[in-house]
SEVEX-762482 format. One record per residue (C-alpha): residue in one letter; chain; x, z, y; residue number from 1. Coordinates in nm, 3 decimals. Layout:
<atoms>
ATOM  res  chain        u        w        v    n
ATOM    A      A        X        Z        Y  NUM
...
</atoms>
This chain:
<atoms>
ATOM  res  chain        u        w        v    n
ATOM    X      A    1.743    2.757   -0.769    1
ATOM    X      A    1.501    2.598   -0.514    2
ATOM    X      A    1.623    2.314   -0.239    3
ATOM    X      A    1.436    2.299    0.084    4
ATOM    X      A    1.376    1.896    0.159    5
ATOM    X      A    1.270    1.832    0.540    6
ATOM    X      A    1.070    1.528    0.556    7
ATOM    X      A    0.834    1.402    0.859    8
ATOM    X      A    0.469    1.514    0.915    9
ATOM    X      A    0.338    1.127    0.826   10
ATOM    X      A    0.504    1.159    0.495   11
ATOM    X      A    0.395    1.514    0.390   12
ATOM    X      A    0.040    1.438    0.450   13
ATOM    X      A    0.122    1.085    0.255   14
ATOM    X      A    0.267    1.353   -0.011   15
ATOM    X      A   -0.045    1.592    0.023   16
ATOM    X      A   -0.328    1.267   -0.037   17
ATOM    X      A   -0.155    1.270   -0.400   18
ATOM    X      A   -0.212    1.656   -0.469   19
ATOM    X      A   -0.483    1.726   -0.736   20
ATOM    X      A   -0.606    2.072   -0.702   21
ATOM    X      A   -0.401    2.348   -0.629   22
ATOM    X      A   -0.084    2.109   -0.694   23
ATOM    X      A    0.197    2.227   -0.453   24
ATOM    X      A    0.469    1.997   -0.288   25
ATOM    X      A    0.698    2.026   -0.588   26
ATOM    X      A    0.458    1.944   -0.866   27
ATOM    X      A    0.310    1.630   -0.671   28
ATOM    X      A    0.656    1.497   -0.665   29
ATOM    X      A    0.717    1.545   -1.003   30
ATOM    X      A    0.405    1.391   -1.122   31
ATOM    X      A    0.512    1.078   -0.920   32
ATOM    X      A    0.858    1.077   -1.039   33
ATOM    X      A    0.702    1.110   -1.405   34
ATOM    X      A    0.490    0.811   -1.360   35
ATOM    X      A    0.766    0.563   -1.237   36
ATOM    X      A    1.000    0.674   -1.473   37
ATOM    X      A    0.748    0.642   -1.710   38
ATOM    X      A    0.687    0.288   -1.601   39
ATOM    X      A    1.035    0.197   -1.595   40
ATOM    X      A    1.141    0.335   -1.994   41
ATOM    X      A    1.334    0.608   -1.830   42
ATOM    X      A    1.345    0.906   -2.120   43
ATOM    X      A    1.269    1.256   -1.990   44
ATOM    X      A    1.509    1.514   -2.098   45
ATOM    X      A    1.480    1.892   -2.055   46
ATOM    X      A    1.777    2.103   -1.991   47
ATOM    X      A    1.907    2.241   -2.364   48
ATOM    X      A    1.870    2.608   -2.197   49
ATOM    X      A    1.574    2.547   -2.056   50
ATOM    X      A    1.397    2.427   -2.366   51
ATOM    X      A    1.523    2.692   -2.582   52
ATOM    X      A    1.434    2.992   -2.358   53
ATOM    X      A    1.112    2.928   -2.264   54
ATOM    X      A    0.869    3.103   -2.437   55
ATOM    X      A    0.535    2.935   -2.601   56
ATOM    X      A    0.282    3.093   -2.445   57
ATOM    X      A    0.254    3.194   -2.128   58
ATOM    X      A    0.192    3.570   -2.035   59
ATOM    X      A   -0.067    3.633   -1.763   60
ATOM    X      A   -0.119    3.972   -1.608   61
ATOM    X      A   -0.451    4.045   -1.429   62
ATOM    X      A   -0.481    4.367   -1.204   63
ATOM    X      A   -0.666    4.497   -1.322   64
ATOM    X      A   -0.632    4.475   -1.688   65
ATOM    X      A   -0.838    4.236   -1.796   66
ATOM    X      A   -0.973    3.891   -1.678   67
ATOM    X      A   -1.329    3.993   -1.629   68
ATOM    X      A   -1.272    4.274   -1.426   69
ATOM    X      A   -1.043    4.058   -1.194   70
ATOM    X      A   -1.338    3.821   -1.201   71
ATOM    X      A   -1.570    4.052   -1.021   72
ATOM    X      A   -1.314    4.170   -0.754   73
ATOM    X      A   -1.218    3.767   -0.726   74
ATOM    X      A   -1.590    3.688   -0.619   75
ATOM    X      A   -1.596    3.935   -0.391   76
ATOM    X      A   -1.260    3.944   -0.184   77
ATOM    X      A   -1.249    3.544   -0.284   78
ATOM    X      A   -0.889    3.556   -0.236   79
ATOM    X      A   -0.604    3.646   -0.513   80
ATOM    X      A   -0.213    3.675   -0.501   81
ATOM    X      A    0.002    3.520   -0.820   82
ATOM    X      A    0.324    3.624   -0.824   83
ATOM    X      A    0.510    3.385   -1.068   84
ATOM    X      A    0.822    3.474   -1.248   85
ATOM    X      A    1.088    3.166   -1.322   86
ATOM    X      A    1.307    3.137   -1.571   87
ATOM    X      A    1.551    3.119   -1.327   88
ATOM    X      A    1.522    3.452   -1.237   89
ATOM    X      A    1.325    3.392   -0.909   90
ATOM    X      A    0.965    3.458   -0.785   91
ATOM    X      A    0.747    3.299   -0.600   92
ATOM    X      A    0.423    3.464   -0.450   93
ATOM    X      A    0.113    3.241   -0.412   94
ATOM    X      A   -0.196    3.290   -0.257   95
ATOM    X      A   -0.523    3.152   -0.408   96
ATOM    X      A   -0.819    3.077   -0.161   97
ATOM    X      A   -1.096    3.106   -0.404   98
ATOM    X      A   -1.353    3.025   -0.116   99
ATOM    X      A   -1.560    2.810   -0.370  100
ATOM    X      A   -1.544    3.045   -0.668  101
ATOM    X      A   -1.801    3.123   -0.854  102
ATOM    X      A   -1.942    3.329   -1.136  103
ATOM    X      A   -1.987    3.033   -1.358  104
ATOM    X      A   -1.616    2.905   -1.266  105
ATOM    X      A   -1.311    3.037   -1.478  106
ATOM    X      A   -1.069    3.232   -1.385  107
ATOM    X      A   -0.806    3.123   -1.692  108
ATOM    X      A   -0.899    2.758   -1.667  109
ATOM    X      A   -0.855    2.721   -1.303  110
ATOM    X      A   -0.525    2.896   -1.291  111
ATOM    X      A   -0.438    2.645   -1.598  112
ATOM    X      A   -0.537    2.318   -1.392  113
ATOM    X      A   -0.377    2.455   -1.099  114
ATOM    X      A   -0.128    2.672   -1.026  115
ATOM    X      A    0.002    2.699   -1.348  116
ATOM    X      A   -0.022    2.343   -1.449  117
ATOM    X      A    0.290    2.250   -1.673  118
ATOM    X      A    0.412    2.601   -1.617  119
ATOM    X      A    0.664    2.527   -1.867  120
ATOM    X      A    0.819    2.213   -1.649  121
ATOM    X      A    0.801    2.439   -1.396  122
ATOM    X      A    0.981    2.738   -1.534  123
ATOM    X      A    0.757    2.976   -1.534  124
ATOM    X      A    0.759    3.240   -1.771  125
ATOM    X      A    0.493    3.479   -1.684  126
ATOM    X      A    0.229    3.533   -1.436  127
ATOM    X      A    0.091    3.826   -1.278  128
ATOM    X      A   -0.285    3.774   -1.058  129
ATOM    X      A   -0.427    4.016   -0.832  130
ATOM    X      A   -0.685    4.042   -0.538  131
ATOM    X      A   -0.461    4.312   -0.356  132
ATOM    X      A   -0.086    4.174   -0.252  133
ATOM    X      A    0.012    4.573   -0.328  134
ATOM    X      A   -0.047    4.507   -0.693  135
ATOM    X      A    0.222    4.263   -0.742  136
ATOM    X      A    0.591    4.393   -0.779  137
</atoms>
């Protein structure tokens, strides 16, 4: 289930000079939260549900079919639509400005180093990409 946390303008663009990437709100914080623990000896633990029902790969759906195809339609409309699926049960619908895309960039690793960064911390269980909303269910 997802909290909303209000918080001032001055500290959201503190928040936002910490983001790496595509990182969103909720990742940045948890990357912070990681390193103090961290620094204190505080152990991690992941939810006993959570660990055993995630799976070990992550499934990624490109519309169409297959990555390269998505490629070409990516570096033309340079904008795609993820629509993540959580463990939870929830979705969440991202959009991907891919302004500086390019046909030597890819498409796997910079969904990997961004918006699906620690997918599994995150609770995602499967992805679906595509450069038309419509696509998405």
């Amino acid at each position: 289930m997802n909290k909303n946390v209000e918080m001032t303008v001055a500290l959201y663009q503190r928040l936002g000079s910490h983001a790496q990437g595509f990182e969103d709100p909720a990742s940045v914080i948890e990357r912070i939260l990681d390193f103090y623990e961290e620094k204190l000896g505080i152990e991690k633990t992941v939810p006993v549900e959570t660990a055993l029902s995630l799976p070990s790969t992550l499934g990624i759906t490109y519309y169409p079919s297959d990555e390269e195809s998505f490629k070409q339609l990516l570096l033309q409309k340079k904008v795609a639509y993820l629509l993540l699926h959580k463990i939870d049960g929830t979705k969440e619908l991202k959009e991907w400005n891919a302004i500086n895309f390019t046909a030597q960039s890819s498409v796997n690793g910079n969904l990997r180093s961004g918006y699906l960064r620690d997918w599994q911390k995150k609770g995602i269980i499967k992805a679906e990409i595509s450069t038309d909303r419509n696509d998405l269910s």
